[in-house]
C-alpha positions as a printed NumPy array, in Angstrom:
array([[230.985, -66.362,  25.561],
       [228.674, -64.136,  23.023],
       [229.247, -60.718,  21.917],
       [233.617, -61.121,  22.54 ],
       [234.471, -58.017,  20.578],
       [232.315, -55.966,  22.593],
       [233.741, -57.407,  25.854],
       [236.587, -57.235,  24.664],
       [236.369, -53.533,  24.115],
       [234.603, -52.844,  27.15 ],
       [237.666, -54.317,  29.14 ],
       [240.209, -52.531,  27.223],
       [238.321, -49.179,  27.911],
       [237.614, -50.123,  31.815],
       [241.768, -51.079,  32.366],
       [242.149, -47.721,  30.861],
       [239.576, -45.6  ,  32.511],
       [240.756, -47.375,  35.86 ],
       [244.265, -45.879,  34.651],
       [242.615, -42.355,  34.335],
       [240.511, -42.353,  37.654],
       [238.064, -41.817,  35.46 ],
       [235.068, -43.26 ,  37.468],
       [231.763, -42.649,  35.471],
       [233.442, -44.101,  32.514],
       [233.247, -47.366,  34.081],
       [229.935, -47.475,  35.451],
       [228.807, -46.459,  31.387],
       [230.498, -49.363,  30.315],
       [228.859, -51.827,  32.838],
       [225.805, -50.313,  31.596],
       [226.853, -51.144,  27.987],
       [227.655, -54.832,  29.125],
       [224.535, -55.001,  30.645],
       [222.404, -54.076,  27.687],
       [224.336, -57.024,  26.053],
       [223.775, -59.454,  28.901],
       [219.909, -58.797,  28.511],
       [219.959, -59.761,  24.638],
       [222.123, -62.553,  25.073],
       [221.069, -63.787,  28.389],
       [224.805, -64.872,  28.529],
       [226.585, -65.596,  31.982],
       [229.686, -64.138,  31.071],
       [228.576, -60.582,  30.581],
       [226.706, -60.503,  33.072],
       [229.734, -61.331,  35.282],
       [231.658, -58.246,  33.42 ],
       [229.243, -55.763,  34.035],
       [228.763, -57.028,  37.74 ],
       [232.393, -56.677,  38.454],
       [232.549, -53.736,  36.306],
       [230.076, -51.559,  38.078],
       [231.773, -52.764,  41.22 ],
       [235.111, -51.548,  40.295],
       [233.731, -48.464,  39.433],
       [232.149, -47.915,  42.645],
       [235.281, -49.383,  44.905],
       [237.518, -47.485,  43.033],
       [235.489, -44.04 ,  43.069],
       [236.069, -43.902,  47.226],
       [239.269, -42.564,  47.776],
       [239.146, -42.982,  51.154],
       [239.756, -46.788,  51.489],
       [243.494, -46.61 ,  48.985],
       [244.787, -45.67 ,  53.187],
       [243.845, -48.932,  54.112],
       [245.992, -52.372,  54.743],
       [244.853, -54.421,  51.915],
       [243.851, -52.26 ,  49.547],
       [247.479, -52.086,  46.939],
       [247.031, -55.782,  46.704],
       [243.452, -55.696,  45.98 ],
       [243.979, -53.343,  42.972],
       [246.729, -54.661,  41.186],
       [244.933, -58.158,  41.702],
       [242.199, -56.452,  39.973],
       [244.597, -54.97 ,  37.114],
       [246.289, -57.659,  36.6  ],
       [243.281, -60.107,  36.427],
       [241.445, -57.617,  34.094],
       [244.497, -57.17 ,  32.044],
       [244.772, -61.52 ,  31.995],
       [241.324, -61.194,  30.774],
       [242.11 , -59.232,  27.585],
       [244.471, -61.36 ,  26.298],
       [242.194, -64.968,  27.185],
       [239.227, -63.309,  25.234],
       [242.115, -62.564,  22.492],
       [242.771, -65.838,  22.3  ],
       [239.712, -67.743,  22.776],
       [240.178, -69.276,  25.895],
       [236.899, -68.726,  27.51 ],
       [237.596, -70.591,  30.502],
       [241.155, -68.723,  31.26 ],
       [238.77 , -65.514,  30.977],
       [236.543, -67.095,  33.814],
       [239.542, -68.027,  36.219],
       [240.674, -64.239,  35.861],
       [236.856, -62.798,  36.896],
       [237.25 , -65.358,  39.936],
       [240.732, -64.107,  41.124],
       [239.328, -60.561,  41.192],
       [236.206, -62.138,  43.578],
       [239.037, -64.041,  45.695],
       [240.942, -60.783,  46.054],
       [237.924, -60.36 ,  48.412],
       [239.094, -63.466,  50.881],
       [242.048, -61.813,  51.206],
       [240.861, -57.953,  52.554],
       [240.185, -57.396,  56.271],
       [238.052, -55.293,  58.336],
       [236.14 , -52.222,  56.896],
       [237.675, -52.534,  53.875],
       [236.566, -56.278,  52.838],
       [233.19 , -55.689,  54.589],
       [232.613, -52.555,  52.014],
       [233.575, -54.152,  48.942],
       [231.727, -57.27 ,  49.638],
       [228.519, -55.325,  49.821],
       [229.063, -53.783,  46.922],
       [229.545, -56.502,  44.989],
       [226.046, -57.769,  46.237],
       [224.199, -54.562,  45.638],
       [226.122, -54.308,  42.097],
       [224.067, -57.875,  41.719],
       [220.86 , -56.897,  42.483],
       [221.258, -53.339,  40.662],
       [222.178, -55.047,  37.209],
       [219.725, -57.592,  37.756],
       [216.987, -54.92 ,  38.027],
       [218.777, -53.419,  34.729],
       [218.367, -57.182,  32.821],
       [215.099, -57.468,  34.523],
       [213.732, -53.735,  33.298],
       [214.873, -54.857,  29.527],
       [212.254, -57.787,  29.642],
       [214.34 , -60.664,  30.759],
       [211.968, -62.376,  32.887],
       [212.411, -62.153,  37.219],
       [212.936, -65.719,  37.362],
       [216.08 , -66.242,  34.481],
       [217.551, -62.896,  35.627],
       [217.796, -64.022,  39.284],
       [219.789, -67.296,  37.854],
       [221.741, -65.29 ,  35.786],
       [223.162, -63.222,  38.516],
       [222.972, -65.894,  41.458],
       [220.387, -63.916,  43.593],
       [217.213, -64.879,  44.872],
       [213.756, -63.929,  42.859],
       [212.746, -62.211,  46.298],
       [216.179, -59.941,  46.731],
       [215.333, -59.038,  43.045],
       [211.317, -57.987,  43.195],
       [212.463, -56.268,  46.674],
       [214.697, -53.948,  44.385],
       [212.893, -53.2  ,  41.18 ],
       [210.198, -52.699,  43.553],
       [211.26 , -50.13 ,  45.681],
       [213.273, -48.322,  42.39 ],
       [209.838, -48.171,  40.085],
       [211.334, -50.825,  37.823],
       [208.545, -52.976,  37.685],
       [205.958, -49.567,  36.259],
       [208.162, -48.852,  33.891],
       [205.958, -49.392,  30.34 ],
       [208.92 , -51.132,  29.175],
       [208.945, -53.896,  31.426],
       [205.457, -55.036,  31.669],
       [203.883, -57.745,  29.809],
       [201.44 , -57.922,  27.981],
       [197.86 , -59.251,  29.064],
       [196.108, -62.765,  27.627],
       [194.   , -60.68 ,  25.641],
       [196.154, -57.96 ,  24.462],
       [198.57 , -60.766,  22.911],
       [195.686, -62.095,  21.121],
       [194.097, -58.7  ,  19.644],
       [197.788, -58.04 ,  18.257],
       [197.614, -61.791,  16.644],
       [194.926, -60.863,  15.16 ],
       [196.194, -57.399,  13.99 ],
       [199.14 , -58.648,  12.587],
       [197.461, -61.962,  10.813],
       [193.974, -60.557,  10.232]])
């Protein structure tokens, strides 16, 4: 795992905003995670901020706490991201990785509307930080590894969100690549 103090923090803050109810906090730290993931290119923080920004939109609709299946589902999800804290503490990387996989199992275990919602939103939370990685000039092709999806579910996305016109995210041409060679050796 690179970058453990700032997952570390990240979690600590998420356990604590998910304490609060205090929704947009977590999606800000997925986004944090995410800018992290697109430097590093590293698996694990990409699964954070995935299941991060999924939390944080699960969580934020009240409406499904009424449901069978739903206490379960959120103390497995406290208690895994809790479990998580102390593995990074301690180094033990792949303790960390069994605790991000309990909170995706949690899923297995929901029925009806409930499982059916939060199973979507863990896809679209996929594809939406994949799009984020993608925008910060991690190519299509490694982002779409990175986050399991295909290179088609991804160009779909930052297609219809403006992703791929942002100035940011474009490459440059053959020749522009060589006229700034140039510049920059003379």
């Amino acid at each position: 795992m690179k970058e453990r103090e700032n997952v570390l923090s990240i979690l600590v803050e998420t356990v604590k905003a998910i304490e609060r109810g205090d929704w947009s906090v977590i999606k800000e730290l997925s986004n944090q995670t995410i800018n992290t993931a697109s430097l590093t290119q590293d698996a694990d923080n990409v699964a954070v901020a995935v299941i991060i920004y999924s939390i944080g939109k699960i969580l934020e609709r009240g409406n499904y706490k009424n449901l069978p299946g739903w206490k379960p589902f959120y103390q497995t999800v406290v208690s895994s991201l809790r479990r998580s804290i102390d593995d990074i503490k301690k180094n033990n990387d792949e303790g960390f990785r069994k605790d991000f996989e309990q909170i995706r199992k949690a899923l297995g275990k929901m029925s009806g509307k409930l499982k059916g919602y939060i199973q979507e939103v863990f896809e679209q939370a996929k594809v939406n930080k994949a799009s984020r990685i993608y925008e910060h000039g991690v190519s299509m092709e490694q982002t779409a590894k990175l986050l399991g999806i295909s290179m088609y579910e991804l160009a779909e996305y930052s297609g219809s969100t403006g992703i791929a016109n942002v100035k940011g995210s474009r490459t440059m041409t053959t020749k522009m690549r060589i006229k700034l060679a140039e510049d920059i050796f003379g």
